[in-house]
N, C-alpha and C positions, 0 to 999 in steps of 0.2 A: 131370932133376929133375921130381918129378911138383907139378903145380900145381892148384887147386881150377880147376875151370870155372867162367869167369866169371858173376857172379851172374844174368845175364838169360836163363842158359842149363839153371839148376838146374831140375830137375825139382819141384816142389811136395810138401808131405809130408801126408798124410791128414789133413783138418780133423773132427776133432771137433763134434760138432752135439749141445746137449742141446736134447732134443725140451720142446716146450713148444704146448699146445692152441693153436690159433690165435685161436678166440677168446676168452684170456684163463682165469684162475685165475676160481672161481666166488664171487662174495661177496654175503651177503644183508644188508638193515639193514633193519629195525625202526625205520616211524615211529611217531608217539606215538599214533596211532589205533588201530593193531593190535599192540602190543608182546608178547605172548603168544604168540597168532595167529602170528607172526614165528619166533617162541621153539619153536614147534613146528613149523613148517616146517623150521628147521634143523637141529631132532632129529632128522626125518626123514631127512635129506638128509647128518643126523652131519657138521654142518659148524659151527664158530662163527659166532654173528653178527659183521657188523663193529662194530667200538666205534662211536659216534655217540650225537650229543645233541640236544637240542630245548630250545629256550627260551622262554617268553612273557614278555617284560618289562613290568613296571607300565603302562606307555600301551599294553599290548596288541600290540607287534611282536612277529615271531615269529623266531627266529634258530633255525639250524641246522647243524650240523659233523661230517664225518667226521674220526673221532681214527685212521684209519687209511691209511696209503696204495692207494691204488684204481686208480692208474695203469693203465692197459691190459688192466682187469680185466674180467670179464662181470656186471654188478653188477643185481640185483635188487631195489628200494625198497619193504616193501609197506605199504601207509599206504591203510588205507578213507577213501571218503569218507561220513562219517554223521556225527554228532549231536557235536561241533559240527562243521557241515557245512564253514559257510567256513572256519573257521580249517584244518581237516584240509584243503581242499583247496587255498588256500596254502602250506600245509606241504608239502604233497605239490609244490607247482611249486619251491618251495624246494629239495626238495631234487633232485629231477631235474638243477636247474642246477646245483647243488653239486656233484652227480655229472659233469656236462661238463665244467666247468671244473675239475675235478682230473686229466680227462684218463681217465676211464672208457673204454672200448674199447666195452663197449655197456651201454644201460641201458634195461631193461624197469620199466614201473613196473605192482606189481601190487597191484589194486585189489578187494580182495577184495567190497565194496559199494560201489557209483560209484552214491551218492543223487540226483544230477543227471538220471540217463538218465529221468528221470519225464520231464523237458520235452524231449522227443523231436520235437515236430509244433508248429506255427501254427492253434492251433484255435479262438483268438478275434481278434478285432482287434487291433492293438499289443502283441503279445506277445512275448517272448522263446523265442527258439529253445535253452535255456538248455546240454543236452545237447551241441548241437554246438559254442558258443561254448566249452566248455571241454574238450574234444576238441582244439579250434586252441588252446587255452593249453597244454595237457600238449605237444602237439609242438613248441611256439611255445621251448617252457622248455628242449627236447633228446630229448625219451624217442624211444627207437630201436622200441618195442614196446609193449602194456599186455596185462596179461594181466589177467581178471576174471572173475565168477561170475553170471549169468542176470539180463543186463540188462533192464530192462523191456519192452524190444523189442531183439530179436537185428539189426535191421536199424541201429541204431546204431553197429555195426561198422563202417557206410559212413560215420559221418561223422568217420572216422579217415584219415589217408592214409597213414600203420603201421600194420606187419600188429598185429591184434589177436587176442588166441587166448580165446575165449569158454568158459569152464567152467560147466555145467550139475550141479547136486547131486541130481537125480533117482536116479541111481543108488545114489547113499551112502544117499540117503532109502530108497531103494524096499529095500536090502538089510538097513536097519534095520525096516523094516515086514514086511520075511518073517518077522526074528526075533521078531516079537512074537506071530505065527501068530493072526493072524486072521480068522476065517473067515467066509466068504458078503461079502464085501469087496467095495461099488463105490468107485471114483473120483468123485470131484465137483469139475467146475471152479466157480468163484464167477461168471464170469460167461462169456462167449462171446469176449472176447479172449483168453484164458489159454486156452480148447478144444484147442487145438492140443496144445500141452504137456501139459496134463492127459491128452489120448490117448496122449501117449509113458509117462508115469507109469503108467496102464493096462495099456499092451503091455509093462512092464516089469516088472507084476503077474501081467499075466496074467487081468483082471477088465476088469469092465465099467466105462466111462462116462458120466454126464451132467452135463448142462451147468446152470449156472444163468442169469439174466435178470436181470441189476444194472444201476441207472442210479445215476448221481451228477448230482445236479440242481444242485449249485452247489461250491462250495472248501470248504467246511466240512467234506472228511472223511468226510460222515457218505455210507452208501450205502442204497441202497432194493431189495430182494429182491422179482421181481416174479414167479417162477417158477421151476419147476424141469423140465425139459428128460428126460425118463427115470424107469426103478423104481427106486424106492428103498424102499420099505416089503416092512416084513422084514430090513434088509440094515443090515449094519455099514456106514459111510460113511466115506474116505477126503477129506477136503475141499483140498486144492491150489490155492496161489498163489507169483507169485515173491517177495512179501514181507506183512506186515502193518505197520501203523502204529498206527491206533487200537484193530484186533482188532476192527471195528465188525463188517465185511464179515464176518468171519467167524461173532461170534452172531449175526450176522441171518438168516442162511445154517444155521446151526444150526436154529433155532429153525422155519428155513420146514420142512427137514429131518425133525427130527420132527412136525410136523403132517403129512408125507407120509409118517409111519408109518415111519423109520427108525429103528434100534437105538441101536447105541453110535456116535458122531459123534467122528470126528478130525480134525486140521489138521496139515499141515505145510508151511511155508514154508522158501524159501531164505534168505533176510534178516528176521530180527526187528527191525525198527524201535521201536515199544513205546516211545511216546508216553504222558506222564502219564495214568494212569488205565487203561492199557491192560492193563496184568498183572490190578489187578482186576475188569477188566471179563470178562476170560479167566477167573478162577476161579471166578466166579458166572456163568458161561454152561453152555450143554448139552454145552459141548465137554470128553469125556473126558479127549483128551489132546492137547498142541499139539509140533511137534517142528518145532527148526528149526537152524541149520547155527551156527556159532562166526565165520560173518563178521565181526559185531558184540557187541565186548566191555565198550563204556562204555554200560552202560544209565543210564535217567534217573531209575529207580527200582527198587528188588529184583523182582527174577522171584517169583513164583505156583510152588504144586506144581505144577500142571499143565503146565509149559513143559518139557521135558525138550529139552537142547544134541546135537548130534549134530557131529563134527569132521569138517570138511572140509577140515584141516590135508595129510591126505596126498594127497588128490588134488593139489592145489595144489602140493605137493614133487613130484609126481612131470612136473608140467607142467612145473614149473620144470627139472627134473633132465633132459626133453625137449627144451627150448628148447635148455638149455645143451650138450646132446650133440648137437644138429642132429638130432634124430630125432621122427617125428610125434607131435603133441598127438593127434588124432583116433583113434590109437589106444586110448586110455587109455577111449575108450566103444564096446568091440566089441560089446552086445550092445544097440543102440540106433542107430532110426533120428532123428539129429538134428534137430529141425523149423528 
C-alpha cells in the first residue's frame, strides 16, 4: 500500500514571488507652498498626487494629514520655503514627520526655494547660523534626502548629513534664452560672488562675461553698484542672479549698464522673491525683460509685463524620476561644467 512521504521529507513546490521595487511605490504630495508646482511634477512623472491636507487654525497652528496610505512607499514632499517663510517651513517639518511616522520607506523632502540658505556664514557678532540650524530641523523631523534648486551658496550642501541633490536652472534658462535669438549677447553677473556661475551661464551661451562690484552696506536691501568688470557697450546684456527680492540689484545694475553704453538689458533669476514694490520697480526700470523659474508661486503682489515664468517643473520630475530609479542626478546636466 502506497503511502504519502512523510511531511518533513516532501520536496517543496515553486513559491511564487511578485516582484515589487525595493524601494517602494513612488508617491508625490503637495505642500501648501507649492501646490501647482507639485501638480506639474506629477504630470510629468503621469503619476497622482497623494491626497493630503494642510490646516491653519484660528490661533495660527498648523495641522497636517496624508488621506493616503504611505506605508513602505518612496514618498516625495515638495513644500518651498518662501514667503510665508516660517509657517512653510514648519509645515514642511510637519510633514516630513507625518511621513515617518506612517511608516514611509523613504522620504525626500524637496524644496524647490529653501529662503533660509541666505544665512549660510557668522559674519557679524551674535548671529544666527540660520541655514544650518534648519538643515539639523529637516533631518531632526526624518527626511532621508532634500533635493532643491541653486542654493545661495552650493556649499550649504555640507551642512546636511543626507545626501542632498542640488538642481541648478541655468540650463532651462539658457535654453530659453537661445529661443529668443539674441544677438551680440554678454553675460553679466551683479556682483563677484555669483562670477562663478554667471561664467557657467556664459559657457552655456557661448558668449562673453563680466562681472559687476556691489556692496551692501547695511540689511536694508538696498545695494550700491560700484562698477562693471568688462565690455559692454554696443552689446545686448544678459544680467544673472540666483534670486531677486526687492529687483533693487538688478535696476541699479541696469542703469550702471547703460551708461556703459549697453543695448537691450535683461535679467534672469532662478527664484523670484518679489517683495512689495518690486514688480513695479521692475516695470519702470531699463530692464527689458526679466525671466525667472515657477519655484515661487504665492507672490505678494501681481507680476509686471516684464516678468515672463519659465517651468522648471520637468527638471525636478525627472530628478525625482532619478532618485527614485537609483540612477544619477548629474546626468540630467551633460552639457555643463557644475561650479
Amino acid at each position: 500500500m502506497n503511502q504519502d512521504p512523510p511531511s518533513s521529507s516532501r520536496r517543496p513546490g515553486p513559491r511564487i514571488h511578485q516582484f515589487q521595487a525595493p524601494q517602494g511605490d513612488l508617491a508625490i504630495l503637495a505642500g501648501s507652498g507649492n501646490p501647482l508646482f507639485a501638480q506639474a511634477i506629477a504630470r510629468e512623472l503621469d503619476v497622482q498626487l497623494t491626497p493630503c491636507e494642510s490646516l491653519v487654525f484660528s490661533e495660527g497652528n498648523v495641522f497636517v494629514r496624508i488621506r493616503e496610505n504611505v506605508r513602505g512607499r518612496d514618498t516625495f514632499i515638495v513644500q518651498g520655503v518662501h514667503n510665508p517663510v516660517n509657517d512653510n517651513f514648519v509645515e514642511l517639518l510637519f510633514w516630513i514627520d507625518a511621513l515617518r511616522r506612517a511608516s514611509a520607506q523613504h522620504i525626500t523632502a524637496v524644496i524647490p526655494y529653501f529662503s533660509y540658505a541666505k544665512g549660510d556664514k557668522k559674519d557679524e557678532p551674535r548671529v544666527s547660523i540660520r541655514a544650518r540650524v534648519c538643515a539639523d530641523a529637516i533631518e531632526a523631523a526624518g527626511a532621508d534626502r532634500v533635493l532643491t534648486m541653486d542654493l545661495h551658496s552650493p556649499q550649504i550642501q555640507g551642512f546636511f548629513s543626507v545626501p542632498v541633490d542640488h538642481l541648478y536652472a541655468r540650463a532651462v534658462i539658457c535654453d530659453h534664452i537661445r529661443r529668443q535669438h539674441i544677438d551680440n549677447l554678454v553675460v553679466c553677473s551683479p556682483d563677484a560672488g555669483f562670477a562663478k556661475s554667471a561664467a557657467a551661464y556664459a559657457n552655456l551661451l557661448n558668449v562673453p562675461v563680466v562681472i559687476g562690484n556691489k556692496i551692501r552696506p547695511d540689511h536694508s536691501e538696498q545695494a550700491e553698484i560700484l562698477e562693471v568688470i568688462g565690455e559692454v557697450d554696443g552689446r545686448n546684456v544678459l544680467m544673472v542672479d540666483d534670486f531677486t527680492i526687492t529687483g533693487g540689484s538688478l535696476c541699479c545694475m541696469a542703469e550702471v549698464l547703460r551708461e556703459r553704453g549697453a543695448r537691450d538689458i535683461y535679467a534672469a533669476v532662478s527664484h523670484g522673491v518679489l517683495s512689495p514694490g518690486a514688480a513695479a520697480r521692475i516695470q519702470n526700470s531699463l530692464i527689458r525683460r526679466l525671466f525667472m523659474t515657477d519655484t515661487i508661486e504665492n507672490f505678494m503682489e501681481p507680476l509686471c509685463d516684464k516678468i515672463e515664468i519659465i517651468s522648471v517643473a520637468p527638471l525636478f520630475a525627472q530628478a525625482i524620476r532619478s532618485i527614485h530609479d537609483r540612477t544619477s542626478v548629474s546626468m540630467l546636466f551633460p552639457d555643463e561644467k557644475t561650479p
